[in-house]
N, C-alpha and C positions, 0 to 999 in steps of 0.2 A: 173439569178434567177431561170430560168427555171430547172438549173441544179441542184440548190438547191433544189427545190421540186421535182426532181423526186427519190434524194436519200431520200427521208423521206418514198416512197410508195416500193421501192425497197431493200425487207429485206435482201436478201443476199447479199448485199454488203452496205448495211450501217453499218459505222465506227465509233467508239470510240473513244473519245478524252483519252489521255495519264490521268491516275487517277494520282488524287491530293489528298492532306491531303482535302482541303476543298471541293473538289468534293464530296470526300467520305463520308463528314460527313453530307452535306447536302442530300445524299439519304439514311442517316443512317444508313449506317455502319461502323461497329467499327474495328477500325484499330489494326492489330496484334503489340504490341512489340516488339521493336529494341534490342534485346538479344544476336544475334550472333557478334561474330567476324570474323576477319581472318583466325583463328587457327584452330575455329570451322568448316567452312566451306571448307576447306582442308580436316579434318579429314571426313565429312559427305560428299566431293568429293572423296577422295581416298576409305575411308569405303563401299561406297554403288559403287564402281568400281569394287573393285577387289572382286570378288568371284565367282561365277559359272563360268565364262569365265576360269580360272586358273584353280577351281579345278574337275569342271565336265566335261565341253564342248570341253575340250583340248584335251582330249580323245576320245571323238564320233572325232572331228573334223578330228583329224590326220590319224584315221584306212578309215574315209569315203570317203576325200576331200582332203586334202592337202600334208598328208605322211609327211617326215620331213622339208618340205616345212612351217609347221605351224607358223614359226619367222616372214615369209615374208605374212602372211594373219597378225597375228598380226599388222605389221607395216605399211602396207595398211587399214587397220580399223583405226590404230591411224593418220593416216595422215588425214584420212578423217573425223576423229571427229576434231582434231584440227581445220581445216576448218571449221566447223560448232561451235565451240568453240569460234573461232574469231567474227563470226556474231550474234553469243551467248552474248559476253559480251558487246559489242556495246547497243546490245538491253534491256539488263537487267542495264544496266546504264542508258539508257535515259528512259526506264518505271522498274523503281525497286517496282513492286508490285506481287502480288500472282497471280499464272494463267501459266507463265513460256511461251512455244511457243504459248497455245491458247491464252494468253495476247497480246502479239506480233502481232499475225494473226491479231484481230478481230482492233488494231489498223489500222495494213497497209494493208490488204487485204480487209477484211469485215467480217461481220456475220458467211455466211453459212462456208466458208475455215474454219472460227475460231471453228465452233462447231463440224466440222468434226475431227479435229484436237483435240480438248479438249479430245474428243469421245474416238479416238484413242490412246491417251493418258492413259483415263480409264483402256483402255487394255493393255497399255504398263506396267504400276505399279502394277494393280493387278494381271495379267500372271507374271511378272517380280518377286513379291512378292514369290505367288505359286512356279516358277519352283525355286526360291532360296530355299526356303523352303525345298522342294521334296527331295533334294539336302545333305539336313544335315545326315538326318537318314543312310545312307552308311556309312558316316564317323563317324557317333556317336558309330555303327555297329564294328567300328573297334579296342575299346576298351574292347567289349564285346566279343572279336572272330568270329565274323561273325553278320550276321542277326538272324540267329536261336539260340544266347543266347540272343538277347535283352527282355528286361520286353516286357511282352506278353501283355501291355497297350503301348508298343512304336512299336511293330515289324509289319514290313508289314504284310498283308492279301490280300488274293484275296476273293473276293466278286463277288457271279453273274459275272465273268468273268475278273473283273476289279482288278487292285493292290489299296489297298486302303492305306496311310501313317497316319498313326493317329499322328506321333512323327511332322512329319510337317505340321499339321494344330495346334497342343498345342504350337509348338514355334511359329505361325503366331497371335497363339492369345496374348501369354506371352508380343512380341514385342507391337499389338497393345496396350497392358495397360500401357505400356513402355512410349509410343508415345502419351497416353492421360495425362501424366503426369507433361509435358511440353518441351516446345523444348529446353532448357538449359540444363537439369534432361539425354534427350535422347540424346543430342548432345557429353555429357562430356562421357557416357557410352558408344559410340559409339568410342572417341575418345582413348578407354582403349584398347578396343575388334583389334581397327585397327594398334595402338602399336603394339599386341601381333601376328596380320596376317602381319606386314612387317618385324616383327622381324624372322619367318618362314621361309617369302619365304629368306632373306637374306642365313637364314641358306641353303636352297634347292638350289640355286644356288653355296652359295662357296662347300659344302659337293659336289652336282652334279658335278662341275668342277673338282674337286679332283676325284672322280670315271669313270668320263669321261677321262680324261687324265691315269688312270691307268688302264682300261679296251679296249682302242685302239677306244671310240667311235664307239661302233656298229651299233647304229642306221645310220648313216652318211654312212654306208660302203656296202650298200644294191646293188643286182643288179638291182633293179626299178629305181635309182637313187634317187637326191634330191626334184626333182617334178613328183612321178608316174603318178599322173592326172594332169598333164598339165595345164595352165594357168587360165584353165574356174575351176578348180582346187581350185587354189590359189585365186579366187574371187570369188567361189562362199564358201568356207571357210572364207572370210574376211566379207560375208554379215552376216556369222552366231555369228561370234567372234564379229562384230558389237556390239551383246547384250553387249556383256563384257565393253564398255565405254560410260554407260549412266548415268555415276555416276555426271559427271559438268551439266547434265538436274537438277539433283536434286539438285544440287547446286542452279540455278536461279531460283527454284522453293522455295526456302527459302530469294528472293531479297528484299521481304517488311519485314523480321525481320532482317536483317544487320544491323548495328550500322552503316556502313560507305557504301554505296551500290556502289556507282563510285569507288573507292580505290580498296573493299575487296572485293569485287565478280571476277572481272577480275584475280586478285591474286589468288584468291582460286582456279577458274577453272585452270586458268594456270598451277600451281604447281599439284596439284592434278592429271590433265591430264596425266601432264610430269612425274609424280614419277608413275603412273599406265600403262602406255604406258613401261617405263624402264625395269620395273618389269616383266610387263609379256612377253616382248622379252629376256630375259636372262635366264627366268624358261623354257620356250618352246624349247630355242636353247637348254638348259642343258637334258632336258626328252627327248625330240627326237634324242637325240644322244645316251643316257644311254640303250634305250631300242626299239628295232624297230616297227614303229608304228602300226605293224598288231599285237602284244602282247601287246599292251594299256588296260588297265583297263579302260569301259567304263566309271565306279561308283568312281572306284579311281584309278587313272592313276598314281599319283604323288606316295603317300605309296607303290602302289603295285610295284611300278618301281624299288624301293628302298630296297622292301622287295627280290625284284629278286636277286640281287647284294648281297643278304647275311646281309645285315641292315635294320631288322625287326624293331630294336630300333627305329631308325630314324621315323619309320612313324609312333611315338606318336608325334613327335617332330611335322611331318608333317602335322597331323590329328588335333592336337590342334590349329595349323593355321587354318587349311582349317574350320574348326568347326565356332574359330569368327571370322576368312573371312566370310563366309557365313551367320552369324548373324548379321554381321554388316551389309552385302547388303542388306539381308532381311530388314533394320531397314531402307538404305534409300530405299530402295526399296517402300517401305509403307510410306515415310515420307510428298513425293510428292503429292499423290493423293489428303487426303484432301482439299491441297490447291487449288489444281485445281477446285476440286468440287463447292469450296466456292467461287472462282473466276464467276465461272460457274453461281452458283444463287446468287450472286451479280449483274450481268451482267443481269437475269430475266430468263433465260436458263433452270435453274433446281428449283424447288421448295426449297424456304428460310431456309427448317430447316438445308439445309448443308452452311449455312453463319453463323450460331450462334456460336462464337464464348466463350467457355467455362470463365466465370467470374474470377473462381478460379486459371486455368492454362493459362488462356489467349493462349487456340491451340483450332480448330474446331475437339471438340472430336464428336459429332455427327457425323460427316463426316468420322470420323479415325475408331471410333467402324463398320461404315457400311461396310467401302476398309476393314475391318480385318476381318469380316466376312464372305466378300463376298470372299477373301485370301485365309481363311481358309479351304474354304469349297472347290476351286479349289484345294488347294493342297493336297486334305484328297483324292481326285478320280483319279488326270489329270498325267502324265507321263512326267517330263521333255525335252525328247524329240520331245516331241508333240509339245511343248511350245515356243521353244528359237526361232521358227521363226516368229512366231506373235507379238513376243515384239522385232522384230529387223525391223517387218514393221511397228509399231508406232514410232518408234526411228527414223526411217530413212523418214518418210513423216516429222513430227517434224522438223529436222533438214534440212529439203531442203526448207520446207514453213517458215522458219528464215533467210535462207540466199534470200529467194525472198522477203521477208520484208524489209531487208537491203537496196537492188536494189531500192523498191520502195519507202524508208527513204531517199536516196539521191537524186533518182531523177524526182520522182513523189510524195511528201509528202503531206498527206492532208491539202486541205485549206481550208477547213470547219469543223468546230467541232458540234457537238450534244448536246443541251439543253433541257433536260426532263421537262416534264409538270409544274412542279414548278417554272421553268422558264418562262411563259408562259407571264403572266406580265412585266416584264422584258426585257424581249423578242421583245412584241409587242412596248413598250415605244425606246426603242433602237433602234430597228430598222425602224421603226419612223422618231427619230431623226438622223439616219443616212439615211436615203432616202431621209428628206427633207436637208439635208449638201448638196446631191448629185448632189441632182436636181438645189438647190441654186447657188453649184459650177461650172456647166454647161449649167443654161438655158438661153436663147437667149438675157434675158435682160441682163444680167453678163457681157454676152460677149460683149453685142453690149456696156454696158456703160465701160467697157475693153477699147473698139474700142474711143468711145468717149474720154475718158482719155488720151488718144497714152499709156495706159499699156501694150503695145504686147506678155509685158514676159508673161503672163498669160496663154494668147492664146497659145504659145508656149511650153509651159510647157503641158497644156491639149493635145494637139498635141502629144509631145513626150512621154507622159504617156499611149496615148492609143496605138502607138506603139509598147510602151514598152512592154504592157497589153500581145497584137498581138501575140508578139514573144515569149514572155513569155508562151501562151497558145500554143503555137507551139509546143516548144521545149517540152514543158508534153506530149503533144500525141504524141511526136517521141519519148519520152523514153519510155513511155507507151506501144507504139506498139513495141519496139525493143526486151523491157523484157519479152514481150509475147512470140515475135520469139523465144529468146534464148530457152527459155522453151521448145514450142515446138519443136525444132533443136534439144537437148538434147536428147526430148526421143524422135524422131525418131532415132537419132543416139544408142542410149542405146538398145532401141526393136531390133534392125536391126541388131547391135555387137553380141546380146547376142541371137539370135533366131541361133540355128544348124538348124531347121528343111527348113530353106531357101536355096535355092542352091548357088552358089557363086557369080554367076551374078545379081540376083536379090539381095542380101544382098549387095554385092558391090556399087551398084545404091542408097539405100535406104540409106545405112551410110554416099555415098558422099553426097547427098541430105541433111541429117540432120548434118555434117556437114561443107556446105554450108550457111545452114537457120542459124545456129548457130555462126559460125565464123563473118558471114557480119553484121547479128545483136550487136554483141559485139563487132564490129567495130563501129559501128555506136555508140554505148552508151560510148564507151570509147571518141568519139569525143567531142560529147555535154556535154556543162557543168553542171557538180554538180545543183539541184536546192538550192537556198540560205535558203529559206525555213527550210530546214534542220537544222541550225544554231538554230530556234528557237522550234525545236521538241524535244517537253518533257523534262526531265533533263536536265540540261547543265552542262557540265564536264563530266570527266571520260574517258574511252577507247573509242578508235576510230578503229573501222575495218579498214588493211589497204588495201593499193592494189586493192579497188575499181572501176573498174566490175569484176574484172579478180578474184578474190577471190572467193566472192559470186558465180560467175558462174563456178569455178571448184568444189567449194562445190556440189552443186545441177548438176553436169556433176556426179561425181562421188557416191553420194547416189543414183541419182536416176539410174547408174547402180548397184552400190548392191540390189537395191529394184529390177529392174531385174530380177535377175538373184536366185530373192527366190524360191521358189517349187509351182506348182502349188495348192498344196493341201494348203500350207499357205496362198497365195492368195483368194483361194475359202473359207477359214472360217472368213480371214480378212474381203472380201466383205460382206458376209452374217453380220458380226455387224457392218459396216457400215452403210448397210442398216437399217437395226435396227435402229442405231442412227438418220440416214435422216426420217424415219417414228415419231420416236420420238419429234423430232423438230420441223416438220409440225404440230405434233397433238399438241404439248406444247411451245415449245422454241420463235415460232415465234409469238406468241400471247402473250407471256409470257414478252419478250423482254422489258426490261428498256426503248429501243429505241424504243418502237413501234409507241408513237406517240410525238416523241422529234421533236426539232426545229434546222436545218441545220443553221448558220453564219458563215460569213466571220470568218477566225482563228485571222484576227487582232482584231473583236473586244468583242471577246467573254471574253476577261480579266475586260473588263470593264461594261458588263452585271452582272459578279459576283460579281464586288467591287458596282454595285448598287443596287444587291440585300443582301448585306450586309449590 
């Protein structure tokens, strides 16, 4: 019991039980509609995938980082989203509600990881939003012959020193009216827009293969070779292209409006992954071959490659892709955030008015009009380049605190859930009546008239249950402490790979060291069994992560070197709204909290506190 009341005073890690229909309606809130399908969530996983990563960032990437190496940064980001994919749909099966990784977190980690991670999230869709945005106006540019024929209400401007896009804050806005208008309405329009971006790139790789096989492959034929920067090269090009596959985040972030959430979420990420992962290793192999990467068009790499080669025509063909590519990202780009926000002040986190869910569209447009504003107004001042790396450190914290969710869903899962105030009666009555069972079951007269009886099984029974209990509480604090190690092993191993400024002995030391700490520890968890527990967390059915530890912990080995190995300057403004957010929290969140003075119980019997407060 002791343990139970210290998590009621210990706000950063107290946990959330898994949301129910009737959870949710007895703290009044109103549950979003089951509108989506499979179909849809493919198209709003392939849609909000492919765009910037193909048709802007393929070009900074290749001149900066990887040269025609850029297939193999491709294919290193998709392996390492799969990974996280896997631990993805697990998770969105057994809690299919809004919220997406900071749902997860605040389940299996706690509070404060959960709000960090919400936080960071914030940043992930609305920068992610902006740099898609920022993004169009080139290409729309390329209809008009440049920039300096566009309407002088769309054409960049420098201001006080700054580029300002006015074309990409009116399409930030156009999408969010899009998106208050319901998620059916925005799903099918998105599903038109991403037709019309795979019907392009199809064309861009068989036309590129055809001019690649008739011009001898120039880009391939370089004396820098196929990897000019070297390895740290190729990965630190895969942390940036990263951006490019956060399209299945946005997928699980739509898991409380699915029609079928165990079935169609697993399916949607899957395929969507798979056809976005296809696509952009066959267009990158085809452009970096056609044209060598120090003549990439930052703005438009794909048209301009084509217009080199003598087929000007083509890059309408091109540009009409890349145009509702880019519309559509933008569309999941912004599709996410709401939900999150609503997750957010549902939980007590953020102030109620982003829960209010719109009567008429049944979508949290309160919450959609704010992420489109606050979009629009990053992408009227901020530089895409600025951008891709601050939304590849929300993607990648997201995705390694999902796969330590996972670890700790199998084998440390909570066993206690949280009953807010209105349970309070309830509560007290219960547990009660479960103290005096307890005590009934175990006290001296029990036993000793046990003893009178010759009933020994009894005695024996409470013998081997406590035990059982023993071993039981054992075996949690050795997964508990293992999945820390791992962790920690990780990133000393990550810091220690990726640090040049270390001399070779020293780095040598620190990498056997983490991993050391790493390896013995997932030895260890690989040993001890699964907790059973597991079996009755949250949903039941649906996808199962598999490969369990060894999945999860090459996930989180491999994000948390792309997180590495980002740039210092993206770190230094990451922290700085982090902290932001941790001030936040303190002053609001933690006071604010659903849980702040809920009731810790046993997870057995918390089903039967609800059915009697029913």
């Amino acid at each position: 019991m002791d343990r139970i009341q210290k998590c009621r005073f210990q706000s950063l890690i107290r946990r959330k039980r898994v949301d129910s229909v009737h959870a949710r309606r007895q703290r009044g809130h109103e549950l979003l509609p089951k509108r989506i399908s499979v179909f849809d969530l493919i198209a709003i996983g392939v849609g909000s995938t492919i765009g910037a990563g193909v048709y802007i960032l393929i070009g900074t990437v290749a001149r900066e980082d990887t040269g025609p190496a850029l297939t193999v940064s491709f294919l290193i980001a998709g392996l390492a989203a799969a990974l996280s994919a896997f631990c993805y749909a697990e998770l969105a099966c057994r809690c299919p509600s809004a919220g997406s990784a900071y749902h997860y977190s605040y389940i299996c980690v706690g509070e404060g990881v959960a709000w960090l991670i919400g936080w960071a999230l914030i940043l992930e869709y609305t920068i992610g939003g902006s740099a898609v945005a920022r993004g169009i106006s080139p290409n729309l540019a390329w209809f008009f012959g440049g920039q300096e024929n566009l309407p002088a209400f769309l054409a960049r401007k420098t201001l006080f020193g700054v580029v300002v896009d006015p074309c990409a804050a009116t399409l930030v806005l156009i999408v969010t009216g899009l998106l208050c208008a319901g998620i059916k309405e925005s799903s099918t329009v998105q599903a038109v827009v991403t037709s019309i971006n795979v019907c392009a790139m199809v064309f861009i790789t068989v036309v590129g293969a055809y001019l690649g096989f008739t011009t001898g492959w120039k880009g391939y034929k370089l004396p820098s070779g196929y990897s000019p920067f070297g390895v740290n090269g190729i990965f630190a090009g895969s942390a940036i292209v990263f951006f490019s596959y956060i399209g299945f985040d946005a997928v699980t972030s739509t898991a409380e409006e699915v029609k079928n959430p165990q079935r169609d979420l697993p399916l949607g990420m899957g395929i969507a992954l798979l056809t976005c992962c296809t696509l952009y290793m066959l267009v990158s192999s085809v452009l970096v071959g056609l044209v060598p990467y120090y003549a990439l068009d930052p703005d438009t790499p794909i048209s301009s490659a084509f217009a080199s080669l003598g087929m000007e025509w083509a890059g309408y063909i091109v540009t009409t892709g890349a145009v509702t590519a880019l519309l559509s990202s933008l569309l999941g780009s912004i599709l996410p955030q709401p939900r999150v926000l609503m997750a957010m002040a549902r939980d007590g986190l953020l102030p109620s008015f982003f829960s209010d869910i719109n009567e008429h569209t049944q979508v949290p447009v309160k919450g959609t009009i704010v992420t489109g504003i606050f979009a629009a107004a990053l992408a009227f001042f901020m530089d895409v380049s600025q951008l891709a790396g601050m939304v590849s450190v929300g993607t990648l914290l997201a995705f390694t605190i999902v796969a330590i969710s996972v670890l700790i869903l199998r084998y440390n899962p909570p066993d206690v859930v949280p009953l807010v105030s209105s349970f309070r009666e309830p509560t007290d009555s219960v547990t009660t009546q479960y103290t005096k069972f307890i005590d009934h079951e175990i006290s001296e007269d029990s036993i000793e008239d046990t003893f009178t009886k010759g009933e020994t099984s009894l005695q024996n029974t409470l013998i081997l249950k406590g035990v059982s209990e023993s071993d039981h509480l054992r075996r949690r604090n050795i997964a508990a402490w293992s999945i820390t190690f791992v962790c920690i092993g990780i990133l000393v191993l990550a810091c220690a790979a990726s640090t040049e400024r270390l001399s070779s002995i020293p780095r040598f030391i620190l990498c056997g060291v983490g991993s050391i700490i790493m390896l013995c520890s997932l030895i260890i968890l690989a040993c001890i069994d699964q907790d059973d527990g597991r079996h009755n967390f949250g949903h039941t059915g649906g996808f199962i992560c598999p490969f369990v530890p060894y999945l999860p912990v090459a996930c989180i080995l491999v994000n948390t070197y792309l997180l590495v190995n980002l740039g210092s300057w993206t770190w230094i403004s990451v922290s700085i709204w982090l902290a932001i957010g941790a001030l936040v929290y303190l002053l609001y969140g933690r006071t604010h909290s659903s849980l702040r003075n809920a009731v810790y119980i046993p997870t057995a019997h918390a089903d039967e506190i609800y059915r009697n407060s029913s």
